[in-house]
PDB file of N, CA, C and O in Angstrom:
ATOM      1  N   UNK A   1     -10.778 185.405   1.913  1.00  0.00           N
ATOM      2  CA  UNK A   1     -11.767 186.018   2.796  1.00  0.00           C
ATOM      3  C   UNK A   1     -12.133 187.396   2.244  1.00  0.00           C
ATOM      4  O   UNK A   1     -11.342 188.177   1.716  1.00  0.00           O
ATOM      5  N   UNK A   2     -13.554 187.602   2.457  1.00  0.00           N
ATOM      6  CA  UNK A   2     -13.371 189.048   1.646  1.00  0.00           C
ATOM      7  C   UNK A   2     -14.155 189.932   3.380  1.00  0.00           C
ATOM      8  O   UNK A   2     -14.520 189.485   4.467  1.00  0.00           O
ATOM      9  N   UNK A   3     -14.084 191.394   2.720  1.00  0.00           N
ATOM     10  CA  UNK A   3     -14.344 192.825   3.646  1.00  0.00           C
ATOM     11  C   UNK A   3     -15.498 192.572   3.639  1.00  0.00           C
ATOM     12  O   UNK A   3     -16.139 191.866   2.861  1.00  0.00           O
ATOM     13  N   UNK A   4     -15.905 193.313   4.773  1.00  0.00           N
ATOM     14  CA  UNK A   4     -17.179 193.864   4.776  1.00  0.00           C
ATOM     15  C   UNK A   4     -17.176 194.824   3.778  1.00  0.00           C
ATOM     16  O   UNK A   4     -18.189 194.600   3.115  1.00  0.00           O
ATOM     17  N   UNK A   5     -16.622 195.714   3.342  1.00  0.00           N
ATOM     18  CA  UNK A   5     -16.764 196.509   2.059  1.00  0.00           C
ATOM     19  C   UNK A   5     -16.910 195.619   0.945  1.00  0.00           C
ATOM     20  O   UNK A   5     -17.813 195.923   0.165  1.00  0.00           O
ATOM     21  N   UNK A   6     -16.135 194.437   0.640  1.00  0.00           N
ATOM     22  CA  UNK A   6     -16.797 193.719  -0.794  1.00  0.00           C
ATOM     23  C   UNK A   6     -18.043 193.006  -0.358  1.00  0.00           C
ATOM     24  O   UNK A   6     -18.292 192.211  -1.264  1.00  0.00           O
ATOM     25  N   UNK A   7     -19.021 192.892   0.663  1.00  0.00           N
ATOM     26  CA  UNK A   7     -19.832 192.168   0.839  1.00  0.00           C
ATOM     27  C   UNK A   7     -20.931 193.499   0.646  1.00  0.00           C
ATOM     28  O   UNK A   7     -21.950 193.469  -0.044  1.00  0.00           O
ATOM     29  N   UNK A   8     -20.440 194.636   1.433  1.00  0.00           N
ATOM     30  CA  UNK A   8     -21.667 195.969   1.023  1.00  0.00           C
ATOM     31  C   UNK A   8     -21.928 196.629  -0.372  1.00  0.00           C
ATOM     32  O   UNK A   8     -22.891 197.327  -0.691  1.00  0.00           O
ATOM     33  N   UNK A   9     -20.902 196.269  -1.096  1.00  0.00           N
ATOM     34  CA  UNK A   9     -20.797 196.345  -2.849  1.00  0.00           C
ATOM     35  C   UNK A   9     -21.418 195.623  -3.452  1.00  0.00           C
ATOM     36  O   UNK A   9     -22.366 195.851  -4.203  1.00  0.00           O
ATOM     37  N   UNK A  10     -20.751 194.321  -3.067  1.00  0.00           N
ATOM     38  CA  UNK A  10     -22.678 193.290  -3.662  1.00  0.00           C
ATOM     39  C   UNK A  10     -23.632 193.464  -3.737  1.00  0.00           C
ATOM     40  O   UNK A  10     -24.388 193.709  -4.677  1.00  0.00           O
ATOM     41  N   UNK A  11     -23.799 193.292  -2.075  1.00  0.00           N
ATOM     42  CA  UNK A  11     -25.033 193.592  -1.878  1.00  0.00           C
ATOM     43  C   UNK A  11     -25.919 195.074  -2.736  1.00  0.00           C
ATOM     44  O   UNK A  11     -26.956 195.124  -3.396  1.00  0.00           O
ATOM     45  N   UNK A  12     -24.899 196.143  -2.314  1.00  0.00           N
ATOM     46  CA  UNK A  12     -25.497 197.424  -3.279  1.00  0.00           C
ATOM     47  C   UNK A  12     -26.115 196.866  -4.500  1.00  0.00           C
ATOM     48  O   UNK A  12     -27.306 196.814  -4.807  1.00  0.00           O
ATOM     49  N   UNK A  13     -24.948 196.414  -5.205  1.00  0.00           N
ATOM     50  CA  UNK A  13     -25.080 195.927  -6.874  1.00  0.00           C
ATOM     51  C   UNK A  13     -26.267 194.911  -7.433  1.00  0.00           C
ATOM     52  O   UNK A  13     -26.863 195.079  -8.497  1.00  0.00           O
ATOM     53  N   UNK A  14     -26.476 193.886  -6.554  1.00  0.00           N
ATOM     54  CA  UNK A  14     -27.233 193.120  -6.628  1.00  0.00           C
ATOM     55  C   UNK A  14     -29.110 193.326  -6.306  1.00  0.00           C
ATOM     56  O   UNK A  14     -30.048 192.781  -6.888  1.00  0.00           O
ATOM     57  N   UNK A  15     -29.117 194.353  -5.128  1.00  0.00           N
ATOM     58  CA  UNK A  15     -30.171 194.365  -4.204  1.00  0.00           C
ATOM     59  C   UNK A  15     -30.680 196.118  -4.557  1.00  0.00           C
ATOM     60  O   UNK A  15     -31.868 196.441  -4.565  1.00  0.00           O
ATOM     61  N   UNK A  16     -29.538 197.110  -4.830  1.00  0.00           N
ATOM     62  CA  UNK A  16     -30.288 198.421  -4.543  1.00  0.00           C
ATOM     63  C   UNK A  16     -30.211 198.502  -3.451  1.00  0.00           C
ATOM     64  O   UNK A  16     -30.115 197.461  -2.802  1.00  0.00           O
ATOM     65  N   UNK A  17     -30.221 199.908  -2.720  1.00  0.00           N
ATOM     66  CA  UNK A  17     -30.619 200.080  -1.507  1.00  0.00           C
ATOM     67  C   UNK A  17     -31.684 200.067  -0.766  1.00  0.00           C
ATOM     68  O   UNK A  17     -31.772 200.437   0.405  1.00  0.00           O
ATOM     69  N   UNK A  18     -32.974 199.394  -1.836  1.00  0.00           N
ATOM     70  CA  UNK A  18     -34.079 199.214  -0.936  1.00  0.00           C
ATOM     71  C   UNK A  18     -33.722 198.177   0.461  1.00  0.00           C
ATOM     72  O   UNK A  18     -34.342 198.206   1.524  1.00  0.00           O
ATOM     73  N   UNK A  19     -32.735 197.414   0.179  1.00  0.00           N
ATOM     74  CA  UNK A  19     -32.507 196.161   1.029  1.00  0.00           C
ATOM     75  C   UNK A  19     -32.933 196.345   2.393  1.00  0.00           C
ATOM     76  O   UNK A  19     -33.616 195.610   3.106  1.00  0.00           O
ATOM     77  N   UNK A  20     -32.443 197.379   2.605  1.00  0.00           N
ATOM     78  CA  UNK A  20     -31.796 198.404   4.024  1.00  0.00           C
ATOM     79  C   UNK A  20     -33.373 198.535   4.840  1.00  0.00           C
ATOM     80  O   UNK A  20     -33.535 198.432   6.056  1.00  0.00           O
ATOM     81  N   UNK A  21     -34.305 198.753   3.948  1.00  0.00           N
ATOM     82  CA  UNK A  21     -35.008 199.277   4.491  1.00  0.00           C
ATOM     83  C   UNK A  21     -36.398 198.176   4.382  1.00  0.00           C
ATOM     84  O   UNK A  21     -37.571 198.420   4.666  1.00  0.00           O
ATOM     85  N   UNK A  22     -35.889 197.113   3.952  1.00  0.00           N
ATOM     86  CA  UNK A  22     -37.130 195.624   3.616  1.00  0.00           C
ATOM     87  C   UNK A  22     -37.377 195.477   5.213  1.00  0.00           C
ATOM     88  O   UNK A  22     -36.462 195.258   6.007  1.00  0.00           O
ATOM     89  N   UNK A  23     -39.068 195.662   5.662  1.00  0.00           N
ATOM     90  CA  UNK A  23     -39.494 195.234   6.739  1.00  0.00           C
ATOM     91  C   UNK A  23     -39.827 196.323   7.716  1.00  0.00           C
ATOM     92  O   UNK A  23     -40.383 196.254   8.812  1.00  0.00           O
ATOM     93  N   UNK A  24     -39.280 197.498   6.947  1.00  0.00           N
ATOM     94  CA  UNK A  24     -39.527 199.275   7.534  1.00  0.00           C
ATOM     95  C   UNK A  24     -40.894 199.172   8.315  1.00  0.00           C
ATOM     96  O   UNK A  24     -41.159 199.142   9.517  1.00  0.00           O
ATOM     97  N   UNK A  25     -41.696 199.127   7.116  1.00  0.00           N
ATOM     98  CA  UNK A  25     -43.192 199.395   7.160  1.00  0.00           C
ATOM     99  C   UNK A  25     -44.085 198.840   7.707  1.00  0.00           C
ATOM    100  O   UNK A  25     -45.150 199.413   7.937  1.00  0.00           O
ATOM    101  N   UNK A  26     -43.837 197.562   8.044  1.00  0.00           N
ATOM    102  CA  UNK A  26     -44.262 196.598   8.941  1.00  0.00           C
ATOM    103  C   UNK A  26     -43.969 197.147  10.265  1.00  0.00           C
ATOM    104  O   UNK A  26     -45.023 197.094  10.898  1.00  0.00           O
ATOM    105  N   UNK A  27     -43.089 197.621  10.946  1.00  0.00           N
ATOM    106  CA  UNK A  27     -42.182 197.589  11.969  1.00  0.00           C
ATOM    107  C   UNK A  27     -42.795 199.353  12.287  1.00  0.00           C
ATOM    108  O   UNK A  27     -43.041 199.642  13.458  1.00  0.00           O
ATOM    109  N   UNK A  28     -42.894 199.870  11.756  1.00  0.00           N
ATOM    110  CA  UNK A  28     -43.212 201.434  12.087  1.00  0.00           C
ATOM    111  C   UNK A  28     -45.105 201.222  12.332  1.00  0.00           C
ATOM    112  O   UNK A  28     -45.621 201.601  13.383  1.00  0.00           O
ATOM    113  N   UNK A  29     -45.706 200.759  11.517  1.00  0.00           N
ATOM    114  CA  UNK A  29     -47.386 200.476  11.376  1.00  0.00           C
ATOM    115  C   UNK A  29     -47.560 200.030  12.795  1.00  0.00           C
ATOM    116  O   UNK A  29     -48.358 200.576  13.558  1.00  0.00           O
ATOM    117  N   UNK A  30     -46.657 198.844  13.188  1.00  0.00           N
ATOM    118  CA  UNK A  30     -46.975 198.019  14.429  1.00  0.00           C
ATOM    119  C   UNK A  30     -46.992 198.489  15.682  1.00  0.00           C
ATOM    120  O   UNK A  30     -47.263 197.739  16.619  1.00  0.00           O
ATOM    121  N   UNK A  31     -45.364 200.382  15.293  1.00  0.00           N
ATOM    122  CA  UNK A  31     -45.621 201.084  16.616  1.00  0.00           C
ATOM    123  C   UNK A  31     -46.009 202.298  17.007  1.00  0.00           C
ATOM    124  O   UNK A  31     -45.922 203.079  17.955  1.00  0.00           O
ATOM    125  N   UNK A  32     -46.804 202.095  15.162  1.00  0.00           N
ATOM    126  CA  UNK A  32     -47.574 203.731  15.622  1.00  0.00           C
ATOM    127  C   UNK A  32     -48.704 204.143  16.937  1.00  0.00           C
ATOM    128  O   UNK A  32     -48.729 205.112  17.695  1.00  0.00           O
ATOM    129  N   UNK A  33     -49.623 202.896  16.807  1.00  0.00           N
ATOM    130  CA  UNK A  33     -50.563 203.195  17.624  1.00  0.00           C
ATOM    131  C   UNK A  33     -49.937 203.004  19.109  1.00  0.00           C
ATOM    132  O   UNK A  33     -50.187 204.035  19.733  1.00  0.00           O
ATOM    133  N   UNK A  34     -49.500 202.442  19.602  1.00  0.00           N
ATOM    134  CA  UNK A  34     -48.743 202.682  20.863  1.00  0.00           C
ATOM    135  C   UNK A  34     -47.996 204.282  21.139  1.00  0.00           C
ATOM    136  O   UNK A  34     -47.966 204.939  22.179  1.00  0.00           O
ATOM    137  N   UNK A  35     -47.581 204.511  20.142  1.00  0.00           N
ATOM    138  CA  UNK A  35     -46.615 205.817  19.751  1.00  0.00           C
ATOM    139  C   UNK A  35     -47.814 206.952  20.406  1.00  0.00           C
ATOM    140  O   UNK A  35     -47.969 207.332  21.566  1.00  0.00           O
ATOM    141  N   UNK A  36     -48.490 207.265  19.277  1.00  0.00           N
ATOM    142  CA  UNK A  36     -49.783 207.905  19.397  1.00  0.00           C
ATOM    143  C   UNK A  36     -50.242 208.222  20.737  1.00  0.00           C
ATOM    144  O   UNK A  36     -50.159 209.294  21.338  1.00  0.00           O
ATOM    145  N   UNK A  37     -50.889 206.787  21.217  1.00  0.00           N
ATOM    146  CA  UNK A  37     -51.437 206.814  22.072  1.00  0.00           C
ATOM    147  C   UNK A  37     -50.833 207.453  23.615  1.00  0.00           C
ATOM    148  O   UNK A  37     -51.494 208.083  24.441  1.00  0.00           O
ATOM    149  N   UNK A  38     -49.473 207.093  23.693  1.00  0.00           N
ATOM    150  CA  UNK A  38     -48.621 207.654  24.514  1.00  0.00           C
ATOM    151  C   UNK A  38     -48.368 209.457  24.246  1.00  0.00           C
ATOM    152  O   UNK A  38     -48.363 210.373  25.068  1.00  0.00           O
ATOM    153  N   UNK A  39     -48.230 209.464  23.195  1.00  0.00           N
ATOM    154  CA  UNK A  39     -47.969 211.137  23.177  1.00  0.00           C
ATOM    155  C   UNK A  39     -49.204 211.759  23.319  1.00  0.00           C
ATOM    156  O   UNK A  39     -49.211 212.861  23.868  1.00  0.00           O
ATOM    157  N   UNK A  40     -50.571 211.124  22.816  1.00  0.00           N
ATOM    158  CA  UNK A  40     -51.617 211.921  23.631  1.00  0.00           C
ATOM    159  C   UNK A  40     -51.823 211.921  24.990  1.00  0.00           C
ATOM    160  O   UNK A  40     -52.205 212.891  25.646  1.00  0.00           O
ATOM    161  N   UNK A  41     -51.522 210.636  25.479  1.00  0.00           N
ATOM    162  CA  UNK A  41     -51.326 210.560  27.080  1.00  0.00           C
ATOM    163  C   UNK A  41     -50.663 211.925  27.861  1.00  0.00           C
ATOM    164  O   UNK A  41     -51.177 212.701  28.666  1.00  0.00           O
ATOM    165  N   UNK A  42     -49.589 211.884  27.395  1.00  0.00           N
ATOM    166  CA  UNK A  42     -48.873 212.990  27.292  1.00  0.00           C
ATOM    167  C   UNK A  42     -48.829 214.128  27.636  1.00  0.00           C
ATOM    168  O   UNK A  42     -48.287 214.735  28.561  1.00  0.00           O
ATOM    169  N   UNK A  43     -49.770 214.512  26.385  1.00  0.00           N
ATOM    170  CA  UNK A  43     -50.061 215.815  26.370  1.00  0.00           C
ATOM    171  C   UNK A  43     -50.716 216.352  27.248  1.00  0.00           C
ATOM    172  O   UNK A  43     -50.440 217.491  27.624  1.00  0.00           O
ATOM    173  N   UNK A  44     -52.035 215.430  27.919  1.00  0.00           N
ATOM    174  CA  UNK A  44     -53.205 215.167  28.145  1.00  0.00           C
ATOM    175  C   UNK A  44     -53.062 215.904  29.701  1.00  0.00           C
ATOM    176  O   UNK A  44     -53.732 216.743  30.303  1.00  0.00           O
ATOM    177  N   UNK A  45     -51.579 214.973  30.071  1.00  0.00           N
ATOM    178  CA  UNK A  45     -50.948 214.820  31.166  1.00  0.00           C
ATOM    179  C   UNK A  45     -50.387 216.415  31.770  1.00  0.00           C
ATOM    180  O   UNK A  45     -50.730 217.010  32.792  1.00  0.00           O
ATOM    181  N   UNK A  46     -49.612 216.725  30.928  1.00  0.00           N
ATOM    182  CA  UNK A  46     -49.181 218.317  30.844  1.00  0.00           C
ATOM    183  C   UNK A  46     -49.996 219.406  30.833  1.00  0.00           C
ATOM    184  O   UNK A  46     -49.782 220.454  31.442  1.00  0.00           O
ATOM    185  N   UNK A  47     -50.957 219.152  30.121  1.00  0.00           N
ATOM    186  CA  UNK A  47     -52.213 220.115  30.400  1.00  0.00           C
ATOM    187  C   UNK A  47     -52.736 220.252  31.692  1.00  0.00           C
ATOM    188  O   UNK A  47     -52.639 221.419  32.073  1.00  0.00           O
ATOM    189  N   UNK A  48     -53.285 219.458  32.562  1.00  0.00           N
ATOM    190  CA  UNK A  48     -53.575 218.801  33.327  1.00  0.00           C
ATOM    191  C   UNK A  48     -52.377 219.651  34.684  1.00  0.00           C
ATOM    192  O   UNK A  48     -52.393 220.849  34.965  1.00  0.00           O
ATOM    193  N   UNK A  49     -51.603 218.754  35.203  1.00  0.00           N
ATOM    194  CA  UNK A  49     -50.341 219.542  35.522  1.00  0.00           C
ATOM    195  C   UNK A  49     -50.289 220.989  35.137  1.00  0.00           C
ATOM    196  O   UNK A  49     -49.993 221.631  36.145  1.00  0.00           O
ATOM    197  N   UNK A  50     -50.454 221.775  34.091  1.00  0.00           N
ATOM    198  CA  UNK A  50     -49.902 223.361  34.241  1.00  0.00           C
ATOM    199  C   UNK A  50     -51.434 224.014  34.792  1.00  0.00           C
ATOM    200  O   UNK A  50     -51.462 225.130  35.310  1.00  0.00           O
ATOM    201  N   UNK A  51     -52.579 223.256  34.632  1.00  0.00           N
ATOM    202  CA  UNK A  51     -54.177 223.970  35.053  1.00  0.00           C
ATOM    203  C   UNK A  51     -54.082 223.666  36.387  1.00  0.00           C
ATOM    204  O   UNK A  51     -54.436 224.610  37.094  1.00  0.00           O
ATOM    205  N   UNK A  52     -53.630 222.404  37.159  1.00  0.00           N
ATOM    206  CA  UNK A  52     -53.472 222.554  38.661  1.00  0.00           C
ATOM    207  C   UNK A  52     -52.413 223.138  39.553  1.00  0.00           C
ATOM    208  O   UNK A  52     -52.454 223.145  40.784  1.00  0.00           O
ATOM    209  N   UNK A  53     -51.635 223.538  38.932  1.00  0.00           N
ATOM    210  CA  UNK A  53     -50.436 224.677  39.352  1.00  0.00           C
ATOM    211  C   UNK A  53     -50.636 226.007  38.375  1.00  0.00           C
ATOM    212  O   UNK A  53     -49.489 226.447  38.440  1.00  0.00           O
ATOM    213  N   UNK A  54     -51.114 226.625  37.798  1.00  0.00           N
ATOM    214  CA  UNK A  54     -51.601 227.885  37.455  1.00  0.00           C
ATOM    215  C   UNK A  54     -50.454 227.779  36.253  1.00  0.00           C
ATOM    216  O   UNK A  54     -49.871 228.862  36.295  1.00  0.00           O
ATOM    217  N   UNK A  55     -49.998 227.147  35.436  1.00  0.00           N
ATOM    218  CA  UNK A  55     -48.865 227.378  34.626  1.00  0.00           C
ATOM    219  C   UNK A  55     -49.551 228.192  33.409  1.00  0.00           C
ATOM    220  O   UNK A  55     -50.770 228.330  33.506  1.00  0.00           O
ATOM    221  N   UNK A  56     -48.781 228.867  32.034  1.00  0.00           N
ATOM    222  CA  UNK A  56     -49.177 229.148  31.021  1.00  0.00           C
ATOM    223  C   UNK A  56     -49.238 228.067  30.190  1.00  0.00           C
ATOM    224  O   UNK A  56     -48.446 227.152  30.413  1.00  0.00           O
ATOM    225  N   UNK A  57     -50.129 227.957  29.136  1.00  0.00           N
ATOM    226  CA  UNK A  57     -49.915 226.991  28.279  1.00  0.00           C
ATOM    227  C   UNK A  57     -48.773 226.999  27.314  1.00  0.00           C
ATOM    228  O   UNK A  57     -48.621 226.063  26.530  1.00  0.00           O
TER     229      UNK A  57
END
């Protein structure tokens, strides 16, 4: 039976550490615009809120 340490050595040896990160870019693209869209919400929101209670920006 081998470790999880001789299976993460392989893998290193064989693959590089791009491995780790196969499918990143897909996965971040898909939640930017949601991302975005929420933190302008956001902001939008807070502004909003400190102009109807007299806050500073």
């Amino acid at each position: 039976a081998h470790s999880m340490a001789v299976m993460l050595e392989r893998t290193f040896k064989n693959e590089g550490y791009t491995w780790m990160f196969k499918g990143l870019t897909p996965a971040l693209i898909s939640r930017a615009p949601s991302t975005i869209i929420t933190f302008v919400t956001l902001e939008q929101l807070r502004r909003v809120y400190r102009h109807m209670y007299g806050l500073q920006e």
